[in-house]
N, C-alpha and C positions, 0 to 999 in steps of 0.2 A: 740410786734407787734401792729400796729397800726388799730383801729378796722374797717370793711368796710362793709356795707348794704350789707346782705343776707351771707355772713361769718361767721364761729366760732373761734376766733383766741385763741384759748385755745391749747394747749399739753400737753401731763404727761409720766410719766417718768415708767417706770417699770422693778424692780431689777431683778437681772440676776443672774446667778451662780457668787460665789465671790464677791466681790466688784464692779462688772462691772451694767452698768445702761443703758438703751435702751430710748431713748428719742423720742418718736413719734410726730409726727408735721401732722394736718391735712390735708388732700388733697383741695386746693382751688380749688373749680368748679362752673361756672358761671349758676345762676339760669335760666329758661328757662317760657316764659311764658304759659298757659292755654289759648285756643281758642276753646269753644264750643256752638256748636248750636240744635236747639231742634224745627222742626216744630210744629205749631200751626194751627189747619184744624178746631175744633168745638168752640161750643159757652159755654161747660161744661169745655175743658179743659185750655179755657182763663181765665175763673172766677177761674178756681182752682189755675192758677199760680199766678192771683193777690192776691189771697188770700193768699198764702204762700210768695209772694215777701213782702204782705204790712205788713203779721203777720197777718193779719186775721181771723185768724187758729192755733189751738197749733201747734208749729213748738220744736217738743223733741230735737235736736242739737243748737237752739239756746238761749243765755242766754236774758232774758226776762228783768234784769237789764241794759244790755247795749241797747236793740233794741230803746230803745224811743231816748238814749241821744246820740250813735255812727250811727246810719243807717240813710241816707238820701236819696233823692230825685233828683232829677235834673231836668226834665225835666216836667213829670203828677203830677205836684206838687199837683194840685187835687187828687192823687190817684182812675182817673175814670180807670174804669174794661179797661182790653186790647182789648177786644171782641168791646167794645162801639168804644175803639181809633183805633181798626181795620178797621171799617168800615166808620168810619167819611173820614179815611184819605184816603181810597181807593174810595171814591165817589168823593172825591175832585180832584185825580190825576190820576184816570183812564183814557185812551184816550175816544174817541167818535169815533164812527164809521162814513161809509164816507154820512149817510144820518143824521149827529147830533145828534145822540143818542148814551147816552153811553153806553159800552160794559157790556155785561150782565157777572156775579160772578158765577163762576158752586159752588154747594152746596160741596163739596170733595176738592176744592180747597182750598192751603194755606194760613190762611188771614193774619196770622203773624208766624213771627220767634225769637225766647228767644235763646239769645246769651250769654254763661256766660265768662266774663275776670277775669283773676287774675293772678299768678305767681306761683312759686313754694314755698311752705310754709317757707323757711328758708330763704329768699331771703328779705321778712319782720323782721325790727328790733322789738323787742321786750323787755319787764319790766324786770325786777328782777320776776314778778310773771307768766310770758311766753306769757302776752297778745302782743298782735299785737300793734304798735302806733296807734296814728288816723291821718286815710290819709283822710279826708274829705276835707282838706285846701290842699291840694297836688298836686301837677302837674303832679303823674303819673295820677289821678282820670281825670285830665283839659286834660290830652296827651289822653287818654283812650277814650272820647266823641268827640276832636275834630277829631282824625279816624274815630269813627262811621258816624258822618256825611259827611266828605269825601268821604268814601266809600262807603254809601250809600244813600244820601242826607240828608242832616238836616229835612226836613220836614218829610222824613219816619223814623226817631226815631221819637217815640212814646213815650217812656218811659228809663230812665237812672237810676238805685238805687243799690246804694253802699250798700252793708252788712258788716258789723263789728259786728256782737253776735257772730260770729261761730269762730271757731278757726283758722282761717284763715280770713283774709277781700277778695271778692270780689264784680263782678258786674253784674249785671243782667240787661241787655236794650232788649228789644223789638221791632225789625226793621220789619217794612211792605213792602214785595218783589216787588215793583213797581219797572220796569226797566225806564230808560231814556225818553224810547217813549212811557212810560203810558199804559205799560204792565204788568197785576198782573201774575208774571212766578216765585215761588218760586227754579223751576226747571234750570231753566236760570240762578239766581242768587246763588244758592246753591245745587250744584252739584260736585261730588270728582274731578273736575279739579279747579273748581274755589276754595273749601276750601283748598285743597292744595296752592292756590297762597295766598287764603286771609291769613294761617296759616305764612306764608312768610313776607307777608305786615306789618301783625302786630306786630309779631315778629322785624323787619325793624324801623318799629316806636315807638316802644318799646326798640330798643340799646342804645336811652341817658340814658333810666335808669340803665341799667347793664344786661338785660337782651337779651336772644337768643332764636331760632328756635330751639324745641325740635329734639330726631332722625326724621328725616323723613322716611316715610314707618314704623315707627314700628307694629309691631303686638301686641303691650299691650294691651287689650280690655279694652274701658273704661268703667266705674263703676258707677253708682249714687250716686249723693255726699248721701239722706238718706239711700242706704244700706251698703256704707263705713261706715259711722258716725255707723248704728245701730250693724252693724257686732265691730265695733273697740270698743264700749261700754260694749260690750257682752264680747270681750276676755279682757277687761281692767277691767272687774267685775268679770272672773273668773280668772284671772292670779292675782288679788288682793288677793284672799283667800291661806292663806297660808298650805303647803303642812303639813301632820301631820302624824306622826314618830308611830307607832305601834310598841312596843317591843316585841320579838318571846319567850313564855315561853317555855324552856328545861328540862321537869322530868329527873329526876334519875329512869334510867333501875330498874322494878321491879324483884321478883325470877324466874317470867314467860319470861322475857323478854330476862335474863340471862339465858335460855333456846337456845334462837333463836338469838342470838345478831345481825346477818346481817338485818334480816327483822325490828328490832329495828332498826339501823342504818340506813336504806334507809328509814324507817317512816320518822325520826329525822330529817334527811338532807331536807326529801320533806317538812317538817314544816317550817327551818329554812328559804329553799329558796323561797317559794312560794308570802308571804307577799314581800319580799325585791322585788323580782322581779317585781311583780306590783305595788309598788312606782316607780321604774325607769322607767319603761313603762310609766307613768302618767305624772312625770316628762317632758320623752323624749316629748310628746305630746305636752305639756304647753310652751316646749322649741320652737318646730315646729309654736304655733299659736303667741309664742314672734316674733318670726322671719318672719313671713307672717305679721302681725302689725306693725312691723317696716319697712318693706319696701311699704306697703303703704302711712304712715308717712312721708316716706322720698323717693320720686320718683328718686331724682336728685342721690341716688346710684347708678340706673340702670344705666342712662345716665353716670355715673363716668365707670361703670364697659366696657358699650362700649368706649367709650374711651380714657381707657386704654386698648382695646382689639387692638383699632386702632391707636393706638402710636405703641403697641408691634408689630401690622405687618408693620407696617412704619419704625418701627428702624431694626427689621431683615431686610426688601427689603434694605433697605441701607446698612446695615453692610453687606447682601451679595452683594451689586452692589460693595461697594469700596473693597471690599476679589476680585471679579474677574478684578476690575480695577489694583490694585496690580498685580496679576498674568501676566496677559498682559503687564505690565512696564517692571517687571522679565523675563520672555518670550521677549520682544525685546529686552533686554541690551545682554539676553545671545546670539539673535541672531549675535545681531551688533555685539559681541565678535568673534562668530564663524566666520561672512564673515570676519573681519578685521586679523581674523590667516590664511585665504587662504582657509578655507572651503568652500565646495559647499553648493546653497541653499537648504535646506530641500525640497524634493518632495512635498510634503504636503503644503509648503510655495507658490511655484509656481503653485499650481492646485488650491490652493483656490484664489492667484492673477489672476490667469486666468479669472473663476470664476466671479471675482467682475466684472473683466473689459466688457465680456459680457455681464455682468447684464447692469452696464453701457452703455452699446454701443445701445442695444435693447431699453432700457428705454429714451436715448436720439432720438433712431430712430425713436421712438413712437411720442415721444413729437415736435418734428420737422416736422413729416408729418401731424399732427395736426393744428400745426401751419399754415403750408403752405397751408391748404385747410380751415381752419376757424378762422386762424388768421386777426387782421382789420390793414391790411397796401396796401399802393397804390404802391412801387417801393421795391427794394432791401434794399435800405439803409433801411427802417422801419420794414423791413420782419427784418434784422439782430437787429436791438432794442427791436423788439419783445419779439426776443429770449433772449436777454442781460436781458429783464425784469425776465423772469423763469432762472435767475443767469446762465447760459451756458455764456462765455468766448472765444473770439477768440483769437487767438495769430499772428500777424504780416496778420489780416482780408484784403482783398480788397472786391471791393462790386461783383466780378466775380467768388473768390477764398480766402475763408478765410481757410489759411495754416491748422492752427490747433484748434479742437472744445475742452474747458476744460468741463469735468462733475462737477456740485457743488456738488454733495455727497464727492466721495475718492477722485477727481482731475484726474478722468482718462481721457486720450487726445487720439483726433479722428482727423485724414486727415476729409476731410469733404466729398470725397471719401467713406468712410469705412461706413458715415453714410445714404447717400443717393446714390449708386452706379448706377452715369448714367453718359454718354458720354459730355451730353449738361450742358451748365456752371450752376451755380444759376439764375444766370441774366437771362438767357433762360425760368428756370423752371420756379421762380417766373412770368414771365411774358405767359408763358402759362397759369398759372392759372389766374392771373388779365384775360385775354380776356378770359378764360371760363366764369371767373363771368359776365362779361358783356357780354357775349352772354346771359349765365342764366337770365342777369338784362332785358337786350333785350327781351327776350321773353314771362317773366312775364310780361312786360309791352306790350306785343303785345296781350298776354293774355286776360289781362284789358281789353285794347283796346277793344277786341271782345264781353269781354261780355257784357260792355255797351251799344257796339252798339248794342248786342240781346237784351239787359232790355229795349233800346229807341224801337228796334222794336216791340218789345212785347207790349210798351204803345199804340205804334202806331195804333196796330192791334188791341187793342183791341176798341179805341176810334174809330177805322173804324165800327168794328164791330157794338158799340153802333148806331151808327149814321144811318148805313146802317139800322137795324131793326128798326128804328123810320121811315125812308124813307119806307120801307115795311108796315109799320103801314097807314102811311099817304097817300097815291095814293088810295088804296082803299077805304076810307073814301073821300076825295074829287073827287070819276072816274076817277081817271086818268087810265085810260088800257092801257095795257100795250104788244100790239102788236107782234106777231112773230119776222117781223123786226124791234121795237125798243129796243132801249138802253136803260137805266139810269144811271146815276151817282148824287150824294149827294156834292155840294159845299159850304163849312164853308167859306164864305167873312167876311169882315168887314161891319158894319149896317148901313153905310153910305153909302154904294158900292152897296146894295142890289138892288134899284130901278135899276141903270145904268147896273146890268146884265140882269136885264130882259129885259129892253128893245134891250140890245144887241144883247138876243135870242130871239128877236121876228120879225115874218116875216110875213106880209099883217098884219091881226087884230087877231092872234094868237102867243100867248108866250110858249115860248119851255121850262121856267122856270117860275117855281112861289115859293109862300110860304105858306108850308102848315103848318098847325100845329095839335096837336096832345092835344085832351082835358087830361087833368091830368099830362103831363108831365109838370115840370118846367120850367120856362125861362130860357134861356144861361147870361147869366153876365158875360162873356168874351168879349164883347163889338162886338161878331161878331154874324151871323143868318145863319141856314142852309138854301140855296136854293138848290130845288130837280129838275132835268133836264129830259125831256126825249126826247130822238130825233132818227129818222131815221137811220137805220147802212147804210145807202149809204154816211153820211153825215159825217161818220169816220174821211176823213181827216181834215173838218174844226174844229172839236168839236175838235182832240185832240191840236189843235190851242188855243183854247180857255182855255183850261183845263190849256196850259204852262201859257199862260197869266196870268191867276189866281193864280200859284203859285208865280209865278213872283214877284204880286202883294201883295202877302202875307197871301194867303187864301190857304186853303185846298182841293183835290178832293181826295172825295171816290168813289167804282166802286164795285159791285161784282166782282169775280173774273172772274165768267165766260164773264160777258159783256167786261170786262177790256180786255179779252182774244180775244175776237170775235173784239174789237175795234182795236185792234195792228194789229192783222191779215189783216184786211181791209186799215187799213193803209198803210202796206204795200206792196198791191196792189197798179198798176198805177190807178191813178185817169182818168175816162171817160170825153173826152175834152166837151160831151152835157152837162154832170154837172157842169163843167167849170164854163159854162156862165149864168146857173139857179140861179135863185137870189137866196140864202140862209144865213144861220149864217156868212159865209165868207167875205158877204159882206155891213155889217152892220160894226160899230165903235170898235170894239172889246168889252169887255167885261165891258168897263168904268175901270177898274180896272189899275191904274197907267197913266192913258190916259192926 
C-alpha cells in the first residue's frame, strides 16, 4: 500500500482455529483539524501566555532540545509581551468618536484573543523515532497565517508561533478583536455562532491538505492541552511499572485442623483467593486508565466510531427503502396479473386511488386560487404559464376552456370544472380579478393622493401659523390697533413688489400696509417679505380683490381664521352703491403685483 499523510498503511494477520488466518486492514479516516480560542481580558494573563508561548517559563511537556532549533516566530519576531501588542494596536485602530476623540477601553474588556491551530495527531508524518517532521518550511504553516489575516485583518495578528517540542506541532497567534468599523467587540467577533462558522472556514481552507470539519455539535468537553499532557504522564508512569505475581503459600492441615477440616477448607480457599483477586482488580483498573489514554491519544476513533454509526443507519434506511421498493414491484406485477385474469380491483386499491386523487384535486385547487389572486400576470394566456410554471399540464387548453388539468405528482386529471366550479369562463374570472386589482391599484393611489395633499396642508398650516404669530407680535410693537371693525391679513410678496403694495394700499397720506419687523427674529432669504395689512370690514369686497391679485402674482395671504370668516361673510353681501363710489383700495392700481 502506498504510504499517505496522516495514515498507518500497516495490517497483521491473526491465526485462527486450524490453519485458517484473519487478515486485518486498517480503517482509513480522514484527519480533522483543531480550532481553539482562549480570551485574554488582564495585563497578568498576557505576560503569562507569552511567557509559556516564548518558553520563558519551565514548560514540563516540552522538550527543551527541540524548542530553540524547531519552534519559531512569524510574526512578534521581537517576542514583545501580548499585553504591550494589545494595546499598541488597539490605539492605532480604534475608531474615534463623532467629536475626534478616540473611544475610550473599559478595564473588563477583551484586549486579545490566543487561538490555537493544528490537526489531529496522526494526520502528521513521522521518524522511525515517532517525532513529528518539521513543518516550519510548510505550506500548511504559510496556509495557516494567510487565514488568519483574512479573517481577521493582517494588522490585528499580532503574533504567529509554531510549536514543535511537544508531541504534536501546533500554533499559537494572538488576534486583537477590532471589527471593520474600528470596534474593540471580542463579543461580535467571537461568539457560538461565529466559532461555529469560523470552525467551517478553517476547516474549508484547510481541505488541500487532507483535512475536514470535526462532528459538529459534539458534546466532548475540551481539555487543556497541560492537564492532558500532565494526566497521560501520570498513567504512562504508572502503567510503566510492572504488575508483580505474589505466590499463595498452602500448609498441610495440622492434627487440630483434621479435627474440623471444613473451617480448614473455607480458611484455605479465602487465602488462596484473596491475593489473586486483587491483582485482577489492579489489572482490570490499569486496563481502564490504558483505554481512557488511548483514546485521548487518538481523538479521530471517536470520530471513526460515529461514522460508522452513520454509515450503519444510512445502509439500513437503504436496505429498508429498496426491501419496500421490491415489495411494491411484487405487489403490482401480482396486481397486473390479477386484472389481466378478469379479476376485479382490490377494494383497498380503489379507496386509496380515490384517496390520492382528492388529495390531488384539493392540492391543485389550493394552488390555482392562489395563483389567481397573487399570481403576476395581466391576461389569461399568462394566468395559464403561470400555472405551467408550478408543472400543472393542460391537455387540448384554450384560453376560455382548458379541457383537461394534469397534477405533477401521480398524473391525476381534472375538467377544469372539478377545480374551480363556477358558471363564468376563465376569461371572465381571470379578468374579474385583473379590474379588482386595478380598482385596488386605483385607490391606493387615490390614497396617496390624499395624504399628500394633508402633508402639503399641514405645511401650509403650519407656515400660516408661523407668520400669523409674528404679525401678532408686530402691530403691537409698532400701534398698530386694531379696531372692532378691522381686519388683518399677513401677505408673503416678492421684495421687489413690496414698495408697489403699499402704495397700492394707500389712500390720501395713510397706508393700509406696511413692514414691520420684529427685533430678534431672522431675515427671510426666500427672496420674498412679509407685509401686514389692516383695513376696514366694509372694505371686504375690494381687499378680497386684492388678496386674488397677490396670489395671482405669486405671493402668499394669510388671515386668522376668524377675520378670514367675517371677510367671506361680508363678501358675500351686496355691496352698498354709496361705497361704490368712495375712493378706497379699489380704486388705486392694483396691488403692482403682475401689473
Amino acid at each position: 500500500m502506498a504510504k499517505r499523510q496522516g495514515f498507518a498503511p500497516s495490517f497483521c494477520r491473526v491465526p485462527l482455529r486450524g490453519h485458517l488466518t484473519l487478515t486485518c486492514y486498517p480503517f482509513l479516516l480522514m484527519s480533522t483539524v483543531v480550532f481553539r480560542v482562549a480570551k485574554i481580558k488582564t495585563k497578568s494573563a498576557a505576560q503569562g501566555k507569552t511567557k509559556h508561548n516564548y518558553r520563558l517559563m519551565d514548560t514540563p511537556n516540552a522538550d527543551a532540545e527541540r524548542t530553540a532549533t524547531l519552534n519559531k516566530e512569524y510574526v512578534n519576531s521581537g517576542q514583545v509581551d501580548y499585553w504591550s501588542l494589545a494595546e499598541a494596536r488597539i490605539e492605532e485602530g480604534i475608531a474615534k468618536t463623532a467629536r475626534g476623540k478616540p473611544r475610550t477601553v473599559r478595564d473588563d474588556q477583551v484586549r486579545a484573543v490566543e487561538i490555537v491551530l493544528t490537526a489531529s495527531p496522526e494526520w502528521f508524518k513521522r521518524g522511525p523515532d515517532g517525532q513529528a517532521e518539521d513543518m516550519r518550511a510548510s505550506k500548511w504553516v504559510a496556509d495557516n497565517l494567510e487565514f488568519l489575516k483574512k479573517t481577521f485583518g493582517e494588522k490585528n495578528v499580532v503574533s504567529f508561533t509554531l510549536h514543535q517540542d511537544e508531541k504534536t506541532p501546533h500554533i499559537h497567534a494572538v488576534v486583537i478583536p477590532l471589527t471593520e468599523k474600528g470596534h474593540l467587540s471580542a463579543d461580535k467577533i467571537f461568539n457560538p455562532e461565529t466559532l461555529k462558522d469560523l470552525q467551517t472556514s478553517y476547516a474549508q481552507a484547510m481541505a488541500p491538505h487532507g483535512l475536514e470539519r470535526g462532528v459538529e455539535g459534539s458534546r466532548r468537553p475540551h481539555q487543556d492541552m497541560k492537564q492532558v499532557y500532565g494526566r497521560q504522564d501520570k498513567i504512562e508512569a504508572e502503567l510503566g511499572k510492572p504488575l508483580e505475581y505474589k505466590p499463595v503459600d498452602i500448609k498441610r492441615p495440622s492434627w487440630k485442623d483434621l479435627k474440623n477440616l471444613e473451617d480448614w477448607e473455607k480458611r484455605t480457599t479465602d487465602l488462596a483467593n484473596d491475593l489473586p483477586k486483587a491483582q485482577v482488580e489492579a489489572a482490570n483498573q490499569r486496563a481502564q486508565e490504558a483505554i481512557k489514554l488511548a483514546t485521548e491519544n487518538a481523538s479521530a476513533k471517536e470520530q471513526a466510531q460515529v461514522l460508522t454509526r452513520q454509515l450503519g443507519v444510512s445502509e439500513g434506511l437503504k436496505k429498508a427503502a429498496l426491501e419496500k421498493l421490491a415489495q411494491a414491484e411484487q405487489e403490482k406485477t401480482r396486481l397486473a396479473v390479477s386484472l389481466a385474469g378478469g379479476k376485479p380491483v382490490p377494494k383497498t386499491i380503489l379507496e386509496l386511488g380515490a384517496k390520492l386523487r382528492e388529495e390531488d384535486r384539493l392540492d391543485t385547487k389550493q394552488k390555482f386560487e392562489v395563483h389567481l389572486v397573487k399570481g403576476s400576470y395581466t391576461n389569461s394566456s399568462e394566468y395559464f404559464k403561470g400555472l405551467e410554471k408550478q408543472d400543472f399540464r393542460f391537455r387540448k387548453s384554450t384560453e376560455d376552456n382548458p379541457n383537461q388539468v394534469r397534477h405533477p405528482r401521480y398524473g391525476s386529471e381534472f375538467t377544469y370544472a372539478e377545480i374551480r366550479p363556477h358558471d363564468r369562463k376563465i376569461g371572465e374570472q381571470v379578468e374579474e380579478q385583473l379590474q379588482a386589482r386595478r380598482e385596488a391599484r386605483e385607490q391606493a393611489e387615490l390614497v396617496a393622493k390624499q395624504a399628500e395633499a394633508n402633508r402639503v396642508e399641514q405645511a401650509r398650516q403650519k407656515v400660516a401659523t408661523q407668520e400669523l404669530n409674528l404679525m401678532d407680535r408686530a402691530l403691537p410693537i409698532y400701534r398698530w390697533k386694531v379696531g372692532p371693525e378691522e381686519l388683518t391679513a399677513c401677505l408673503i410678496v416678492p421684495t421687489d413688489k413690496v414698495k408697489q403694495v403699499e402704495e397700492a394700499l394707500r389712500i390720501g397720506s395713510t397706508s393700509w400696509a406696511a413692514r414691520l419687523l420684529v427685533q430678534g427674529e431672522p431675515m427671510r432669504r426666500d427672496g420674498h417679505e412679509a407685509v401686514y395689512v389692516k383695513y376696514q370690514a366694509s372694505f371686504a369686497h375690494q381687499i378680497s380683490q386684492y388678496f386674488d391679485k397677490v396670489r395671482e402674482g405669486g405671493g402668499q395671504v394669510y388671515e386668522h381664521a376668524s377675520h378670514q370668516t367675517r371677510r367671506e361673510q361680508l363678501q358675500a353681501q351686496p355691496q352698498p352703491k354709496t361705497q361704490e363710489r368712495e375712493q378706497g383700495p379699489a380704486k388705486s392700481k392694483g396691488f403692482g403685483i403682475g401689473d
